[in-house]
C-alpha positions as CSV (number, residue, x, y, z in Angstrom):
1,X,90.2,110.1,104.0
2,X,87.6,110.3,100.7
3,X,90.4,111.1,98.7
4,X,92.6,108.8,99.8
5,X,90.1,105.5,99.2
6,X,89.9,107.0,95.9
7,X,93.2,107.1,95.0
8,X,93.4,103.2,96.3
9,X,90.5,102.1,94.6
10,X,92.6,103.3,91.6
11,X,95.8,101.5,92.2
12,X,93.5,98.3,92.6
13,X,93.1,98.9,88.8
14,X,96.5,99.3,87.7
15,X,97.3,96.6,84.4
16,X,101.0,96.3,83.9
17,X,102.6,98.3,81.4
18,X,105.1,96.8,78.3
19,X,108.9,98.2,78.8
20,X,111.5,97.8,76.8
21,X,114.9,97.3,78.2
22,X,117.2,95.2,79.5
23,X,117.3,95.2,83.3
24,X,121.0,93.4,83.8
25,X,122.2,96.5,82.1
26,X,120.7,99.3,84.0
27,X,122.9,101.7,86.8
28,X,119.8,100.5,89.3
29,X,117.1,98.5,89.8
30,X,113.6,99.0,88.5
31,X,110.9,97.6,89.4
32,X,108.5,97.8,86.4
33,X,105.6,99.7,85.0
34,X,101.9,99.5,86.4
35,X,99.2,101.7,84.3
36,X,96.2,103.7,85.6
37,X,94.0,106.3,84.7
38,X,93.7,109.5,86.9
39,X,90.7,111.5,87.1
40,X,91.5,114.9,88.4
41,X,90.0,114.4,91.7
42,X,92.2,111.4,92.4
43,X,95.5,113.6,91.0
44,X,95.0,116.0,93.8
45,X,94.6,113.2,96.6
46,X,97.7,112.0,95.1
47,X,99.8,115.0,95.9
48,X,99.2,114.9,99.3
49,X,100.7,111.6,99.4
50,X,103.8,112.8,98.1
51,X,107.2,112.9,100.5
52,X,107.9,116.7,101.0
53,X,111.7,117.7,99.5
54,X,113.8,120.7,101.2
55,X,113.0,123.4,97.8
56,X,116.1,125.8,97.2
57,X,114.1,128.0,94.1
58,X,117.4,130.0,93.9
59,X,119.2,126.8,92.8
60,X,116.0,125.1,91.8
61,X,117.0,122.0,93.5
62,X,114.4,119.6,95.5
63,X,116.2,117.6,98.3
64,X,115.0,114.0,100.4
65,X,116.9,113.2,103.5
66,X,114.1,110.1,103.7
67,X,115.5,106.3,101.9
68,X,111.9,106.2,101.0
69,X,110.8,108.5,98.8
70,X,106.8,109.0,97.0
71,X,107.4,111.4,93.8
72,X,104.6,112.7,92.2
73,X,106.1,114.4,88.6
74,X,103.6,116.0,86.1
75,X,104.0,117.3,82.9
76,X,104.3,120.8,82.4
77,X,101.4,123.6,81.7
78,X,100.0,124.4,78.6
79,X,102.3,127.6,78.1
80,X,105.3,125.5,78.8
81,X,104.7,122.2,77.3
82,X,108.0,120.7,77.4
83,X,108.7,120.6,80.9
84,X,108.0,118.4,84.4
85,X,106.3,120.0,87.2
86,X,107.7,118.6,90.8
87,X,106.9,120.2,93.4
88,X,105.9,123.6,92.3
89,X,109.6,123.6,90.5
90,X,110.6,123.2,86.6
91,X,112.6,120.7,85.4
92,X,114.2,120.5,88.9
93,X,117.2,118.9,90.2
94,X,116.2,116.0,92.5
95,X,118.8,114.7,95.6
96,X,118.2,111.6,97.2
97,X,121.0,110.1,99.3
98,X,122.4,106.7,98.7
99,X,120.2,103.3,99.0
100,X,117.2,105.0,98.6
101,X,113.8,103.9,97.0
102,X,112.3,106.0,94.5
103,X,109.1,105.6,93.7
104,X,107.6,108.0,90.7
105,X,104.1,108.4,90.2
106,X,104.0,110.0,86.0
107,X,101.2,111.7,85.5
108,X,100.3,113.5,81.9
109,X,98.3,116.4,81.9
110,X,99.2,117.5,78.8
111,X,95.7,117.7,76.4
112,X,97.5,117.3,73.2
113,X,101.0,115.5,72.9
114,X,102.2,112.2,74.7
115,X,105.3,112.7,76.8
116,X,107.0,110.3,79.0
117,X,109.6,109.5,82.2
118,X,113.1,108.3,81.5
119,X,116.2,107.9,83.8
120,X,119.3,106.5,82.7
121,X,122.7,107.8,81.6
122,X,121.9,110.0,79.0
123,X,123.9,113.2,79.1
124,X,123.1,116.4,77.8
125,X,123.1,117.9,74.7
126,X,120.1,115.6,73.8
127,X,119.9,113.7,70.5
128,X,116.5,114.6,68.4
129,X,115.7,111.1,69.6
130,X,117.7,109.6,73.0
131,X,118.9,106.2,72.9
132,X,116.8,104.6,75.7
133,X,118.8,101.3,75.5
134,X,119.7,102.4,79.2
135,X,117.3,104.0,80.7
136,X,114.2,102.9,82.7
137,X,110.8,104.6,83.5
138,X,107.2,105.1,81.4
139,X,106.2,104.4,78.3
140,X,104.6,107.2,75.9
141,X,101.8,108.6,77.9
142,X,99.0,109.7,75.8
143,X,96.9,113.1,76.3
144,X,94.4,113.4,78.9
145,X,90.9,113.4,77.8
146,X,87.8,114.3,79.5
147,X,89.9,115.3,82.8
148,X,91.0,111.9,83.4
149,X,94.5,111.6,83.2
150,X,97.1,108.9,82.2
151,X,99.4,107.6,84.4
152,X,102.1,105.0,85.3
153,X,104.1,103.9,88.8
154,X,107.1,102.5,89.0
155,X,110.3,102.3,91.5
156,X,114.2,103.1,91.0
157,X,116.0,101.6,94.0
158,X,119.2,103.8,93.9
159,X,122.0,102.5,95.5
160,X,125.5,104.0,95.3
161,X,126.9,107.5,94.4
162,X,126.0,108.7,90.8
163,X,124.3,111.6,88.8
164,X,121.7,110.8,86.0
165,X,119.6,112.7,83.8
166,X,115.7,112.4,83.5
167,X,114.2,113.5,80.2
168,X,111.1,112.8,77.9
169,X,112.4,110.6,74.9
170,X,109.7,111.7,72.6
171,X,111.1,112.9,69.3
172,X,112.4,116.5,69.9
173,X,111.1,116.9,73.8
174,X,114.5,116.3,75.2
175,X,116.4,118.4,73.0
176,X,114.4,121.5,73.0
177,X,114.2,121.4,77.2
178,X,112.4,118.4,78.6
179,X,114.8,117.3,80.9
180,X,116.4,117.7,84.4
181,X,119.0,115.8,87.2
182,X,118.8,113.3,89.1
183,X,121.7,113.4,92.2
184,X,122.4,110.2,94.6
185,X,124.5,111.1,97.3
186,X,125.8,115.1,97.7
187,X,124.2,117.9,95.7
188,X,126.7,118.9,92.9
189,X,127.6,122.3,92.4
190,X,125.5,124.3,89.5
191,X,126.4,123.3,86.3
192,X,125.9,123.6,82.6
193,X,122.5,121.5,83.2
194,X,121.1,124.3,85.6
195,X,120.6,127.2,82.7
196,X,118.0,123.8,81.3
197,X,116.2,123.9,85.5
198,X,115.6,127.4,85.6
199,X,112.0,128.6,85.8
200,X,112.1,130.6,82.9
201,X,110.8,129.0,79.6
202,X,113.3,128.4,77.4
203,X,113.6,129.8,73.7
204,X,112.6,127.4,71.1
205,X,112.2,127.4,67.4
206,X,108.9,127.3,65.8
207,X,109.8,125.3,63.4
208,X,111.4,122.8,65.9
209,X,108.1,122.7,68.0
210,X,105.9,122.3,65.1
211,X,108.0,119.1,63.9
212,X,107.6,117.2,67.3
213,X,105.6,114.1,67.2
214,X,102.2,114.0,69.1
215,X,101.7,117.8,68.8
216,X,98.7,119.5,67.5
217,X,98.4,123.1,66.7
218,X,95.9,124.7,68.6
219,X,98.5,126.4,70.9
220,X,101.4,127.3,68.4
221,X,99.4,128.2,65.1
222,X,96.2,129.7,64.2
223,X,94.6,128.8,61.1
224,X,95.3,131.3,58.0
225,X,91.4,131.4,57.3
226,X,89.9,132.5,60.9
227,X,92.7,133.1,63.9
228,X,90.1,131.6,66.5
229,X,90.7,128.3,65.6
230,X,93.5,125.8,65.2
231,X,95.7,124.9,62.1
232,X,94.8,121.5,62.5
233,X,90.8,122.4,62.2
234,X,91.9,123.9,58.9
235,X,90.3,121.8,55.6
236,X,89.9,123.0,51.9
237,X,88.4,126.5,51.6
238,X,86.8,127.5,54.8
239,X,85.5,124.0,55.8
240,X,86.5,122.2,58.7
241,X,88.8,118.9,59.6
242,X,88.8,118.1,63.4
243,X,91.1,119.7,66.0
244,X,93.7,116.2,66.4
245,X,94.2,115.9,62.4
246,X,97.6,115.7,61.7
247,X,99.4,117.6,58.9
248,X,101.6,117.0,56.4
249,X,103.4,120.1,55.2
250,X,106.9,122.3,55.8
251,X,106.9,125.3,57.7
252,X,108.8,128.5,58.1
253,X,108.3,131.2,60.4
254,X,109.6,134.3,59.5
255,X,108.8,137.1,62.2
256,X,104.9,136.8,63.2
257,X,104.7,135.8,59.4
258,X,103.5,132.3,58.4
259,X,104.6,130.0,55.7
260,X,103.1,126.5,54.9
261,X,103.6,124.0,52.0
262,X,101.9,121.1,51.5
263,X,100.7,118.9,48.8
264,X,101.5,115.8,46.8
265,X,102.2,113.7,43.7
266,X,101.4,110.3,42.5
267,X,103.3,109.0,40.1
268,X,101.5,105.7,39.0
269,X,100.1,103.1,36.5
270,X,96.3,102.7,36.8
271,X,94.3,99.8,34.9
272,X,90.2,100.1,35.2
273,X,89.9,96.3,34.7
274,X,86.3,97.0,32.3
275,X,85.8,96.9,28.6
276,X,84.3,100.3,28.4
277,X,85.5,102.5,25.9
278,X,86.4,105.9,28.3
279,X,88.3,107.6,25.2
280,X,87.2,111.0,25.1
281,X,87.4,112.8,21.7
282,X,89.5,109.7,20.6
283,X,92.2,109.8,23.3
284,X,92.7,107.8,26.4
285,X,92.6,103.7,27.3
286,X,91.4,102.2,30.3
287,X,95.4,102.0,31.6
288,X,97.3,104.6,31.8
289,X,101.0,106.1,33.4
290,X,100.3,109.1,34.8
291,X,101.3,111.3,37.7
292,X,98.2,113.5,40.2
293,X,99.2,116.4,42.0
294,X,98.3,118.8,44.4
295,X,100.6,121.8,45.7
296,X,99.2,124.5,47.8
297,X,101.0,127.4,49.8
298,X,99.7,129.4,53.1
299,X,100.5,132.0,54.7
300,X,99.1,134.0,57.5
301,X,100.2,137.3,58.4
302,X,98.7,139.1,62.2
303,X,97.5,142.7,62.1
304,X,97.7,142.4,65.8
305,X,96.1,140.4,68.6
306,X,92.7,140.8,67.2
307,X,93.3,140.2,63.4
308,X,94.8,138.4,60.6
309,X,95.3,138.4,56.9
310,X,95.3,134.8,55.3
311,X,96.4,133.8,51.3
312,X,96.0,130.6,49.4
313,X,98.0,129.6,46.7
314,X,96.8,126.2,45.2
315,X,97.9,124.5,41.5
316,X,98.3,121.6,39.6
317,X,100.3,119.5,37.2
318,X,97.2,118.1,35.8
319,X,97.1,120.4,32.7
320,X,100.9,119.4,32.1
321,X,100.7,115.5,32.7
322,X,96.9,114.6,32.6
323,X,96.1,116.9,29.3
324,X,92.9,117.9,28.7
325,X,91.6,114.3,29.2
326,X,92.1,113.2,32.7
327,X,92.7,110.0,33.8
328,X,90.8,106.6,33.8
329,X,88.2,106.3,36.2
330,X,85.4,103.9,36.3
331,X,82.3,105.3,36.7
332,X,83.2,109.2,37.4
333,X,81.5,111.7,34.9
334,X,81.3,115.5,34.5
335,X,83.1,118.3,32.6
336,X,84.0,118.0,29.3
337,X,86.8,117.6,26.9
338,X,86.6,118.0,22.8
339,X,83.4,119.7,24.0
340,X,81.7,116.3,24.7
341,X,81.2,115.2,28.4
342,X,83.7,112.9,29.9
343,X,82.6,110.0,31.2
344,X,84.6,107.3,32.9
345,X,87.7,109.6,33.3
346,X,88.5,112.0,35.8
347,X,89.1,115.5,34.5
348,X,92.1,117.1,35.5
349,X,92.5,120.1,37.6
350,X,93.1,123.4,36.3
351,X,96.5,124.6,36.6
352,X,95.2,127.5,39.6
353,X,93.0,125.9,41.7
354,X,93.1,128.3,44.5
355,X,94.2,132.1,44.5
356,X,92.3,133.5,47.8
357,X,92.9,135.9,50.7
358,X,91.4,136.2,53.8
359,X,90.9,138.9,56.6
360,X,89.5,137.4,59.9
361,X,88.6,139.4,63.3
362,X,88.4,138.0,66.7
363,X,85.0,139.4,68.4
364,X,85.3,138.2,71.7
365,X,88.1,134.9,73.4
366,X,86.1,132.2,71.4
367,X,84.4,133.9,68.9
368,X,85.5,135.7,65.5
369,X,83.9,136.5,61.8
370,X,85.8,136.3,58.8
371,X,85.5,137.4,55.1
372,X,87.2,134.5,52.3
373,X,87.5,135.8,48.8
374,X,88.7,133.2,45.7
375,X,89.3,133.9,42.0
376,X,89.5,130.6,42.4
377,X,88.4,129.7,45.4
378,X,86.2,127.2,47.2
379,X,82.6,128.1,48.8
380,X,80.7,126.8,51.7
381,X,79.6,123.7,50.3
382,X,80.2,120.2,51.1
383,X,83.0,118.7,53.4
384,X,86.4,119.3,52.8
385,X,87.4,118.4,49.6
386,X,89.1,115.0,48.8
387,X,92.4,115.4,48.5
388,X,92.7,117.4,51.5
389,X,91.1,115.0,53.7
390,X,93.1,112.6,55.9
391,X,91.4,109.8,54.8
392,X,91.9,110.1,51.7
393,X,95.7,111.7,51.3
394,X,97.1,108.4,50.3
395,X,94.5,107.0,47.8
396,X,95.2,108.2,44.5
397,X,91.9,108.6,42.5
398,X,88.9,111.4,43.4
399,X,86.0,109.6,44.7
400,X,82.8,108.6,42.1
401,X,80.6,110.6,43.9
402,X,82.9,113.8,43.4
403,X,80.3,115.9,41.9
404,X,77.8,115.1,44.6
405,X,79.9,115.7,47.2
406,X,82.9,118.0,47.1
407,X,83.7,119.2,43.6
408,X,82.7,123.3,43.7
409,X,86.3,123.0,45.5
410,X,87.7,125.1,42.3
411,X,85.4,128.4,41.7
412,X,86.0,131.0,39.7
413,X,84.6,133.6,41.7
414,X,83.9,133.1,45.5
415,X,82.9,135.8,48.5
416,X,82.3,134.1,52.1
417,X,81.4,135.5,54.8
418,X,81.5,133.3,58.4
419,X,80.9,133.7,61.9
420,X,82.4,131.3,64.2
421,X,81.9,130.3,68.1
422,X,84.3,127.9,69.7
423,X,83.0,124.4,68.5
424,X,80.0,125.8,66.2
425,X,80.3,127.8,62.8
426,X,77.6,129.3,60.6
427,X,78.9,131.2,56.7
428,X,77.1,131.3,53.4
429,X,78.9,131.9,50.0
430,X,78.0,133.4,46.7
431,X,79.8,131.9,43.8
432,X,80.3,131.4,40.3
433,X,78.0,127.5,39.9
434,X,79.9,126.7,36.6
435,X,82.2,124.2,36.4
436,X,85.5,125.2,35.1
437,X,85.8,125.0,31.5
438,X,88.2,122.7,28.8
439,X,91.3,125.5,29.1
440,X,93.2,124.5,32.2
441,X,95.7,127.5,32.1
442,X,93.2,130.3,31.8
443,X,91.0,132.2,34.8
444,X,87.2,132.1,33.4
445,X,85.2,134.6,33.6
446,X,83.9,135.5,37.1
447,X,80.3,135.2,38.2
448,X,78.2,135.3,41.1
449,X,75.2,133.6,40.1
450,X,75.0,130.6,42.9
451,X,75.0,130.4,46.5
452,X,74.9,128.2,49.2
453,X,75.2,128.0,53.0
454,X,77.0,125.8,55.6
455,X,76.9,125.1,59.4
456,X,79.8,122.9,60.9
457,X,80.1,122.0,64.3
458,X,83.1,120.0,65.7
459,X,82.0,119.0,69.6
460,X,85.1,117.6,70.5
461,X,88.7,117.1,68.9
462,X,88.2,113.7,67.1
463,X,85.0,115.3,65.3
464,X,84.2,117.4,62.7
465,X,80.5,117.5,61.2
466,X,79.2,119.6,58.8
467,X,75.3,119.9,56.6
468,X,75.6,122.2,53.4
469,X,73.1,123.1,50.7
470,X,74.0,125.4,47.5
471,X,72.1,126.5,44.4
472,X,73.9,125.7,41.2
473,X,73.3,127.7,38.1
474,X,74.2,125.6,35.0
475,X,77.1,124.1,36.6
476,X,77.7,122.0,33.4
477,X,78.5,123.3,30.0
478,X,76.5,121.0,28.0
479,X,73.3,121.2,29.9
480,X,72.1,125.0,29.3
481,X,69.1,125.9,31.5
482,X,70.1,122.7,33.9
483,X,70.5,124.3,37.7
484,X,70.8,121.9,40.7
485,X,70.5,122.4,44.3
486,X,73.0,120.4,46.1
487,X,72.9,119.2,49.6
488,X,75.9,117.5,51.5
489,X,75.9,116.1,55.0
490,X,79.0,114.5,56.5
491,X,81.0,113.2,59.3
492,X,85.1,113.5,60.1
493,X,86.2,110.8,62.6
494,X,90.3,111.4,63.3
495,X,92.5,109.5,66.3
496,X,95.5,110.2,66.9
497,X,96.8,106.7,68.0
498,X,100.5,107.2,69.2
499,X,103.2,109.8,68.4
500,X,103.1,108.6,64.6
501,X,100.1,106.4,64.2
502,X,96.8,107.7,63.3
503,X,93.3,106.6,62.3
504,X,90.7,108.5,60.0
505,X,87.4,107.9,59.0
506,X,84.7,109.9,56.4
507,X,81.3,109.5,55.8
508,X,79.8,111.7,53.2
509,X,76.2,112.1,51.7
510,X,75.3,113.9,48.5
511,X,72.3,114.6,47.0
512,X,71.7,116.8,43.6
513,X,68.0,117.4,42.6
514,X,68.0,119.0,39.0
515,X,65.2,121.5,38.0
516,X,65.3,118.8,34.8
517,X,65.4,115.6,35.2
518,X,65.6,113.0,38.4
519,X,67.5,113.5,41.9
520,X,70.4,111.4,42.6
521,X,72.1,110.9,45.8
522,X,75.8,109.5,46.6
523,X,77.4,107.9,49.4
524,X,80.8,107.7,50.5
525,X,83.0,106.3,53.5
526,X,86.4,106.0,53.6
527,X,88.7,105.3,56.2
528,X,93.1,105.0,56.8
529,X,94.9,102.9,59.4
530,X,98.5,104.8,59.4
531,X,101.1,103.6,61.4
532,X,104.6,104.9,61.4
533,X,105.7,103.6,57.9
534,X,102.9,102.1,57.0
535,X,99.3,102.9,56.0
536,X,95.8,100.7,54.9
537,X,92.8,102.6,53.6
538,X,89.7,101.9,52.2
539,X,87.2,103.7,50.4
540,X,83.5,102.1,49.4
541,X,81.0,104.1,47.4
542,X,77.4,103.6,46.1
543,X,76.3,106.9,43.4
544,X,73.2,107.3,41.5
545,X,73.9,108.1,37.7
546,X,72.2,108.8,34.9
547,X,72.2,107.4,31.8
548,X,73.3,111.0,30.7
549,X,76.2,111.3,33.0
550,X,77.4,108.3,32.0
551,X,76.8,109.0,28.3
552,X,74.6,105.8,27.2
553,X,71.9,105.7,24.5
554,X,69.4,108.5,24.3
555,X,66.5,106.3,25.6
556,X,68.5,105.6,29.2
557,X,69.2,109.5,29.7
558,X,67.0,110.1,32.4
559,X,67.4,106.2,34.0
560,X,69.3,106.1,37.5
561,X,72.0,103.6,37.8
562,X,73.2,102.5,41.2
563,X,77.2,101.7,40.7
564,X,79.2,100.9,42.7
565,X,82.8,101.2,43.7
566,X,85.2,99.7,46.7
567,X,89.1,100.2,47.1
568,X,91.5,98.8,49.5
569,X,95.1,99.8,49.2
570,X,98.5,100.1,51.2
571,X,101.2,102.5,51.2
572,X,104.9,101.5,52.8
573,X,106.7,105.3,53.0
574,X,110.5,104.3,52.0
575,X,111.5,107.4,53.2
576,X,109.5,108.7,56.2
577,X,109.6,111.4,58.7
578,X,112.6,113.5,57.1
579,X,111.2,115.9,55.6
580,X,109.6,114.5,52.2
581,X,107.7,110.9,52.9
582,X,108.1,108.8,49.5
583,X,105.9,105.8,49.8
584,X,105.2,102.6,47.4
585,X,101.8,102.0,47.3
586,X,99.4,99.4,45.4
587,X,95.1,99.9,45.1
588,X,92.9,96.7,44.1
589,X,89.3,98.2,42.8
590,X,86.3,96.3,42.6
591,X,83.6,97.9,40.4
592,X,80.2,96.9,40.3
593,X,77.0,97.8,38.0
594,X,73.4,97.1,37.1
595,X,73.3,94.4,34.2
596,X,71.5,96.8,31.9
597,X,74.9,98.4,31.7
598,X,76.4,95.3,30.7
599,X,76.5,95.9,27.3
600,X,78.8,99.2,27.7
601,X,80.9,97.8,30.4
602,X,81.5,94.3,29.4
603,X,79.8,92.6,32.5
604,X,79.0,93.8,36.2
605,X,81.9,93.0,38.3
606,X,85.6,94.8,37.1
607,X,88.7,94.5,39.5
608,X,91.2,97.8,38.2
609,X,94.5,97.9,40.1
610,X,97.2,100.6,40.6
611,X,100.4,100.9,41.4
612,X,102.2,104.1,42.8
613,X,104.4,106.6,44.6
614,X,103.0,108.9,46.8
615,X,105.2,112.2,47.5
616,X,104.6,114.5,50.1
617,X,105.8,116.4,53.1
618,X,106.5,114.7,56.2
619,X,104.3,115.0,59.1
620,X,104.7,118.3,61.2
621,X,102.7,117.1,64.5
């Protein structure tokens, strides 16, 4: 009796639901959509309110003599994703006589992809994604959370003879198995359909279940760095994103074997908007057409159940388009070009920016240890670097605060060792603290003079924090004897907000404290808004330079200047979601600085702008 107030109490809840069809031309009539949220209690006094069906598991059919009918349908278990669970049967095929009322309590269990409840005259074999035109039932459902599960009600009133299909019209679900019958009147004899309602679990690609919309990875793919956790938890080196990231990238199974590309270009003109000279050694304007880029290649290869060999593979066009001199950049300094430090110009990437392997163990169901080695690689220091991070896939320039935050991301020479236990990791690096020097095709000499340690902890699947702190040794060139300790604290906020609509925040601190000369700290947050075709991101940042990082007069070397830097921008993907997304994007800047810099930058306030392309794989989950 508890558990039946309970479950009323619920329905006294329920908000309609949208649907999207046109009732006049439906085989039946529907009643509509109400909404509620399920916790598990409540699910199981729901089941014993259901209308008990004659079960034939030989034919795997479920059969109502009653005209009034309570269906409770779940979504499948998380070994069998893709499926309905009625009754204790699979994808069953469901008889009701004729003028019967059907009413379908959908209830999604599933903990990582939305799925929903469509009837209508759809036929088998199913299209990547059904026409729904026709059909009546839920809308997407999204994952449970916390135990409590979504759910909506509605009613078929089923009136003559006919045979329909039920299916999930999520992109993919349908066609790789997520679908049975629905019978008004006699029971059909078995058909094609049936091989699709039998208990077993049907085949399926890997590379089709990778590509359907509202998936994550956790249950299909471990990450190539440590096999205990999820693809989607994978960032730049060995740092963490959290679990519900999406990713961008093509994938190709072969065997047990792993493949992953992912990357991307921008093609673009950029305009700072200020009057400072950025040349360095002569060359570069404040404008300029030029083209970033980031490729990278994984792979993964199992030992057995308990181990796994990982490689990276990352490089750039940045020697080849960018030269020697980067690109335009208000405000960002370090590294060098002509052997004098760049300032106001980003420095491009070397042409290897990652050539690492990995071996990592499991040591007990949520636990493992793992050994990363780079030549270059990226140690345990800061979050994940910018252009792996989803907020920041679609913006075009490298933060201001780069070398506070995130920029020992190319190292050549890199050994990490880390031990990981379900939501909590602990590793330290030793590493080579210089940064890499003016020849972007060669591999510089490796050293292991720095070293740093991280702890990361992602307490649910939105989440991902992380606190770092490294010891330098004469990271720049120019600044022999100059070592800095570096610490780095930030927060990863991802939500998945549909089957392709996602939001994702960063907020990073830096701080680098010099054995010469003052301690400057940086702040970053960024954040992106994507929905299907379209995406809006912003980015604001506040760093503390020196007049020597910014390369004023000799009396202002060892002055801190707050600047400071905010970007808005949108990208509209012209091609999206086959394969390769190409989007047209456009950036606004707003720069601002101290008036004692006025004299170098033409005035405080600077509004740069950009237009651009933005090429990269297509979304896997």
């Amino acid at each position: 009796m508890k558990q039946f107030i309970l479950l009323l109490l619920g329905l006294m809840l329920l908000q309609p639901a949208t649907q999207v069809f046109a009732k006049d031309e439906l085989p039946f009539h529907f009643t509509g959509v109400t909404a509620i949220q399920l916790p598990a209690a409540q699910l199981e006094a729901a089941e014993k309110t259901r209308t008990a069906g004659v079960i034939d598991k030989d034919k795997n059919t479920l059969t109502f003599s009653q005209n009034e009918i309570q269906l409770i349908v779940r979504t499948g278990p998380e070994d069998d994703m893709l499926s309905y669970r009625i009754q204790g049967l699979r994808n069953p095929t469901i008889v009701v006589p004729e003028m019967t009322t059907l009413k379908v309590l959908f209830v999604n269990v599933d903990d990582d992809m939305y799925h929903d409840f469509r009837v209508g005259e759809v036929n088998p074999p199913f299209a990547a994604q059904p026409d729904i035109s026709k059909t009546a039932g839920s809308d997407q459902l999204k994952p449970q959370e916390n135990d409590v599960f979504n759910a909506q009600e509605f009613s078929f009133h089923l009136h003559a003879k006919s045979t329909f299909h039920y299916f999930c019209s999520v992109e993919q679900h349908a066609k790789n198995g997520m679908w049975g019958t629905l019978v008004v009147g006699d029971a059909p004899p078995q058909n094609s359909s049936a091989m699709n309602n039998k208990t077993a679990i049907p085949t399926m690609n890997p590379h089709d279940m990778m590509n359907m919309p509202g998936m994550k990875m956790p249950h299909q793919m471990a990450s190539s760095v440590d096999l205990s956790v999820p693809m989607s938890r994978e960032g730049s080196g060995t740092s963490w994103m959290p679990d519900s990231s999406p990713i961008y990238a093509k994938m190709k199974m072969k065997g047990s074997d792993m493949w992953m590309l992912h990357g991307m270009i921008f093609p673009r003109y950029t305009d700072t908007g200020s009057d400072r000279d950025v040349a360095a050694d002569g060359k570069g304007s404040g404008s300029r057409l030029d083209a970033p880029s980031m490729f990278m290649l994984m792979y993964s290869h199992p030992l057995n159940n308990h181990s796994q060999l990982g490689a990276h593979v990352m490089m750039s066009l940045d020697p080849l388009i960018e030269k020697g001199y980067g690109y335009p950049l208000l405000y960002q300094s370090g590294e060098t070009y002509g052997g004098a430090a760049l300032h106001d110009r980003q420095h491009p990437h070397d042409l290897f920016d990652e050539l690492s392997v990995t071996y990592s163990r499991k040591m007990a169901k949520d636990s493992s240890a793992y050994l990363y080695v780079g030549y270059p690689g990226e140690p345990a220091l800061g979050p994940p670097t910018f252009v792996h991070r989803i907020s920041a896939m679609d913006y075009p320039d490298a933060p201001i605060g780069h070398h506070w935050e995130d920029a020992t991301h190319i190292t050549f020479g890199v050994i990490t060792a880390g031990y990981a236990r379900d939501k909590w990791k602990i590793e330290g690096s030793v590493f080579n603290g210089s940064e890499p020097d003016e020849n972007r095709y060669n591999f510089d000499s490796p050293k292991l003079n720095s070293y740093s340690a991280r702890l990361s902890w992602n307490p649910n699947k939105n989440l991902a924090l992380q606190i770092s702190h490294g010891f330098l040794k004469e990271p720049e060139s120019l600044e022999p004897g100059i070592n800095i300790r570096r610490t780095t604290a930030s927060l990863i906020y991802n939500k998945p907000l549909g089957p392709d609509s996602n939001w994702a925040t960063t907020l990073v601190w830096g701080n680098n404290d010099p054995n010469h000369g003052p301690s400057s700290n940086a702040y970053l947050v960024e954040t992106a808004y994507q929905k299907k075709r379209n995406t809006l991101y912003l980015r604001a940042e506040r760093v503390q330079k020196s007049g020597h990082e910014l390369v004023l007069a000799p009396s202002l070397e060892e002055t801190l200047f707050p600047v400071n830097a905010v970007s808005v921008g949108m990208v509209h993907d012209i091609k999206h979601g086959e394969g390769v997304d190409v989007g047209l994007g456009a950036q606004l800047t707003y720069g601002n600085n101290p008036s004692a810099l006025n004299r170098y930058y033409g005035g405080n306030n600077h509004l740069g702008f950009q237009v651009f392309l933005r090429i990269r794989p297509s979304r896997l989950n």
